[in-house]
N, C-alpha and C positions, 0 to 999 in steps of 0.2 A: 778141167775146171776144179775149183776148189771144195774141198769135201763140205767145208765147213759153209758153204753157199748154199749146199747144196741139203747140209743137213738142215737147214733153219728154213727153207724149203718146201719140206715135209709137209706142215700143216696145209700149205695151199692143195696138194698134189693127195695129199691122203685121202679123203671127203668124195668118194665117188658122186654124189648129185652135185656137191658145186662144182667139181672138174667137170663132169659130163654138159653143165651150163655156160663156163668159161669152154671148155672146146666149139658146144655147139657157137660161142659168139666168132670165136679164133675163126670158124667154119665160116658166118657170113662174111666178115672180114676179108678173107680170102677170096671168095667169091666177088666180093666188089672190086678187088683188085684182077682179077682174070676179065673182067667186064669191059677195065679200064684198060687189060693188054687189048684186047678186041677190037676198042673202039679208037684205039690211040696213031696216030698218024705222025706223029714224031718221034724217034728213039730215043730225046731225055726222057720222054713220058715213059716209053717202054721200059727202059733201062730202072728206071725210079719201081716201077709196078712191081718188076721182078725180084729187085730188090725189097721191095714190102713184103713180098711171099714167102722169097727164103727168110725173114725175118719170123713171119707169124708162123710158120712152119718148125722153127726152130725151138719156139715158145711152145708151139702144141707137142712137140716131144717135150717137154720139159719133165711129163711125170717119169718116162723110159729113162730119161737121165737120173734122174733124185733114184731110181730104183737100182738102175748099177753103182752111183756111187756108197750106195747104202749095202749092194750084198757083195 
């Protein structure tokens, strides 16, 4: 990805108590989407869920990214 994404970035990723607050929401997020694999009885439901997760999952590494493209 582009450094320069990644360095304007910073500000959100830096701030340990609002990272620790956007993770914990990344966290229920997630959780409602594992709910919805569980309770889903069709595979576009499925397919979509999991697709949500690797999504929000991707976002919750985003500070591990902003930190290797920085060192």
């Amino acid at each position: 990805m582009d450094k320069e994404i990644f360095s304007k970035l910073k500000g959100l990723v830096s701030s340990n108590r609002q990272w620790d607050h956007f993770s914990s929401y990344l966290d229920v997020l997630i959780a409602q989407q594992h709910k919805v694999l569980e309770q889903s009885e069709n595979m576009i439901t499925v397919h979509k869920a999991q697709g949500a997760i690797e999504a929000l999952r991707k976002i919750r590494r985003l500070r591990e990214d902003v930190a290797k493209a920085d060192g």
